[in-house]
N, C-alpha and C positions, 0 to 999 in steps of 0.2 A: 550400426547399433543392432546388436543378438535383441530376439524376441522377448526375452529374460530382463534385458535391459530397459529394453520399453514396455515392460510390464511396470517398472519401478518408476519409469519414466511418465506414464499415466498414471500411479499414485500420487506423483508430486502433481500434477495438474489437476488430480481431484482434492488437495488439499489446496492448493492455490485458490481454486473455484470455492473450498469452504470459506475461507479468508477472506477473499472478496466480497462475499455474501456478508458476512459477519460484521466488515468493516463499513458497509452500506449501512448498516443501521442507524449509523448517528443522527443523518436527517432526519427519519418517520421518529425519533427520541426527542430528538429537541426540540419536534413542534408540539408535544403532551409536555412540556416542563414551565410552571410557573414562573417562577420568578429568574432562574440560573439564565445568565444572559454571557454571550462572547469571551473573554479571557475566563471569566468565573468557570463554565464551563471545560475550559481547556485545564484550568487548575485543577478542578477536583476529578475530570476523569485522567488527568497525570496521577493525579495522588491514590486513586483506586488502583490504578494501574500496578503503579509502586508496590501498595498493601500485599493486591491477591496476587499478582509474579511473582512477590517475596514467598508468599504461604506455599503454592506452587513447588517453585524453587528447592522451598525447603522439605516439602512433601517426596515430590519428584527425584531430585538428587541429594537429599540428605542432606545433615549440614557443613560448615567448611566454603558456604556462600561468601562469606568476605573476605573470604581466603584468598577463593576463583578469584573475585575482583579485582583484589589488589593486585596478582600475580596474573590475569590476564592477559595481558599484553597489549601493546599498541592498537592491533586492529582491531581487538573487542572495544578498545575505549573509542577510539577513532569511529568504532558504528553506532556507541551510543550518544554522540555526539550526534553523527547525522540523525537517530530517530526522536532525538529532543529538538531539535533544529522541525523535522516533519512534524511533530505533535504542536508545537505551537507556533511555527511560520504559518501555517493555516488556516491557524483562527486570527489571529492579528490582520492576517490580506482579508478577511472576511470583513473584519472592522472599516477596511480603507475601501474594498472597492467592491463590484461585484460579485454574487457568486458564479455567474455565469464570466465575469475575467476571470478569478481564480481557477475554476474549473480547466475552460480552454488551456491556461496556462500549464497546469499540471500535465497534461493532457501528451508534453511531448516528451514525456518522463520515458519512453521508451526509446524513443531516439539517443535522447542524454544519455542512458545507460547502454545503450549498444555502441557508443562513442566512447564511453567511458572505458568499457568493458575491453573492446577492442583498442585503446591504446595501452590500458594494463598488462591483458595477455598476451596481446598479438594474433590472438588466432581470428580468424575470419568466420561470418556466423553466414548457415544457410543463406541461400536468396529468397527462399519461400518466407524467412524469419523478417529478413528486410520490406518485403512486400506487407508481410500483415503488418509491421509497422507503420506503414507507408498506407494501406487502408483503414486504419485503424484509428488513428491520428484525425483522416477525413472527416472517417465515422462520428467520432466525440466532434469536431469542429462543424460538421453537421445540427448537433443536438445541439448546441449552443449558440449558434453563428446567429442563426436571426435575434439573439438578446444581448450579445456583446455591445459595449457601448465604448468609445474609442478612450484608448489611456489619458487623452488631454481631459477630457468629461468627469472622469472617475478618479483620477489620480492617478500618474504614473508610478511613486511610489508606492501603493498598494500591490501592483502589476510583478513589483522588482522584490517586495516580500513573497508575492506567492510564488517567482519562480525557486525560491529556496525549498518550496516543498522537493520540486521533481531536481534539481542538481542535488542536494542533498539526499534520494532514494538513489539515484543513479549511480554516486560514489561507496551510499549504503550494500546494495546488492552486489555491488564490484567488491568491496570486501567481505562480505560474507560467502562469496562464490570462493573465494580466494581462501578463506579459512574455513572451507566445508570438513577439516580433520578436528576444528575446534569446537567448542562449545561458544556458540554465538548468543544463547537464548539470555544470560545475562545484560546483554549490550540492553535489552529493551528495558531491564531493570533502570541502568543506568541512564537513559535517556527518560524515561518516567521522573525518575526525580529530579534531573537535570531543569528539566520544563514547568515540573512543582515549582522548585525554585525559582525558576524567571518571571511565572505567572501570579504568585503569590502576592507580592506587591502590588501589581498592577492591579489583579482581580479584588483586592481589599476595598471595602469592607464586602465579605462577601453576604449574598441574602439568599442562599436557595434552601426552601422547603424543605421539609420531609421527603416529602413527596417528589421532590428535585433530586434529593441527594438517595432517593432508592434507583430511581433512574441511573443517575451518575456512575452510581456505583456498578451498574448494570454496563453501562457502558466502557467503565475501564478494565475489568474483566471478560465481556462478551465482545466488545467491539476494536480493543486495542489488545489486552493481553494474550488472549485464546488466542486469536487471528495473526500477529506478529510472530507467535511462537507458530505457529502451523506455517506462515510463508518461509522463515528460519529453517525447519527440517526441511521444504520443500526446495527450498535453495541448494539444496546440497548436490539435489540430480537435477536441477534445471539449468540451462544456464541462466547469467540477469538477465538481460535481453527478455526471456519469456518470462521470467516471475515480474518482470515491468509491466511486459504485455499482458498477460492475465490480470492484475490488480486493475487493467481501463475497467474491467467488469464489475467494480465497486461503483461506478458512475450509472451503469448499466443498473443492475443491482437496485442501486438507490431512487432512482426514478420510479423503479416501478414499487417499490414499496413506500414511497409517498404518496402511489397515486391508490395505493391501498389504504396506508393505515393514513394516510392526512388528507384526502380526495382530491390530489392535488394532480388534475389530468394530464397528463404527455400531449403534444400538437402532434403535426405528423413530422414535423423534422425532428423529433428525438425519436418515433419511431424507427424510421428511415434511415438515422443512422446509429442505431441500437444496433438495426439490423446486419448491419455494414460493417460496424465493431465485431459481435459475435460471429461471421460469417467469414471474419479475418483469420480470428481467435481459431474458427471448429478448420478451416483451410488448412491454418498449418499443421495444427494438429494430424490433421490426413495426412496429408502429404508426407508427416515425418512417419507415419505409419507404414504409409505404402514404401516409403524410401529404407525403413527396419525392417518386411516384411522381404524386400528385392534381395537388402544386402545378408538377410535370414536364407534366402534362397541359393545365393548364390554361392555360400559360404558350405552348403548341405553338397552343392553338384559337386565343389573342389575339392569335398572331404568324400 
């Protein structure tokens, strides 16, 4: 990797890193919301989603949006499947078991996708990549491990929805990685409404405030659209594998802004391995640096 390339290469990881951030919100949001409870919730920030991407959409790329859609293709519909599968396999494992199951569970979304990733293309991903997987993983099973309560207690069915979040990102990034020459940023379109739809009925009759639904709407704009559409562009130069691996920082992320905006304090085992998470995350990152910097050097003596 030229230095040129890992300048663009550190763009996408600071767009990754806004993402995460953005997508951390939800927590420190739904504990200020009245009355808007579990599906309700998923329904209406699906259906913000939907709105402000459409407006977006049509700001951004003019019109001829239904056009793209229909004419697509396979792997734009095939991703918007998997991000309506993500937007409300989520909240549903939230309804059946823990947050701290659901979370763990999501947690090996990196692994999935470097599995996934590597049987679609075949190519083989760093070893430093493998490792911060491999502490990373710890890391988040650290911040959780002491509140997990065993699947027979909680339900194992809850356990078996939330692992739909992280297989369904893992096949998500494997084709957006795979169509980085397309326009991907619709899939989220489609997966927004997809989820309206499934949640609608369920979340009926719904009751959120005013005051709910300015949140909400906050949320399907700030926390799903913005952020989905920035991990999308950033997929283009990352491989999945890291856009997995950077999204655990929404976990990261979200801890510490509930223990901001909902006082809700960290023990020391989420500090511990917060720190273990991000210390994976900033590793490889070096490492891919000094390893662009070698093959930057080497490439200058032979020329």
């Amino acid at each position: 990797m030229t230095s040129t390339a890992y300048a663009g290469h550190g763009r996408a990881v600071a767009l990754m890193v806004v993402a995460s951030f953005l997508w951390s919100t939800a927590g420190v949001v739904t504990r200020h919301l009245d009355a808007a409870r579990g599906l309700e919730i998923t329904f209406w920030r699906s259906f913000f989603t939907l709105v402000s991407l459409g407006l977006i959409l049509r700001l951004w790329r003019g019109p001829g949006l239904t056009r793209r859609l229909v004419s697509g293709g396979r792997y734009l519909w095939a991703s918007g499947v998997c991000w309506a599968i993500m937007f409300t396999a989520f909240m549903i494992a939230l309804t059946m078991t823990t947050v701290a199951n659901v979370l763990v569970t999501m947690a090996i979304a990196p692994l999935l996708t470097a599995l996934v990733a590597r049987a679609a293309s075949g190519h083989a991903l760093p070893q430093r990549t493998w490792w911060a997987i491999v502490l990373a993983g710890v890391g988040i099973a650290g911040v959780f491990g002491g509140q997990v309560s065993g699947a027979a207690s909680e339900g194992l069915a809850g356990l078996l929805v939330a692992l739909c979040v992280p297989c369904a990102a893992a096949v998500n990034w494997t084709l957006v990685k795979k169509s980085a020459s397309a326009d991907m940023v619709p899939a989220i379109l489609i997966g927004a409404g997809l989820s309206s739809l499934a949640t609608l009925p369920l979340a009926w009759p719904l009751s959120a405030s005013l005051h709910d639904i300015g949140w909400l709407a906050f949320l399907g704009l700030m926390q799903l659209a913005v952020p989905c559409s920035l991990a999308i562009v950033a997929a283009r130069t990352l491989s999945a594998p890291e856009v997995s691996l950077l999204a655990l920082l929404e976990i990261i992320f979200g801890i510490g802004l509930a223990w901001l905006g909902a006082g809700e304090d960290p023990d020391i085992n989420v500090l511990l391995g917060g720190m273990l998470v991000i210390s994976a995350l900033a590793g490889n990152e070096w490492l891919g640096l000094r390893q662009a910097r070698a093959t930057g050097a080497s490439y200058s003596a032979s020329g």
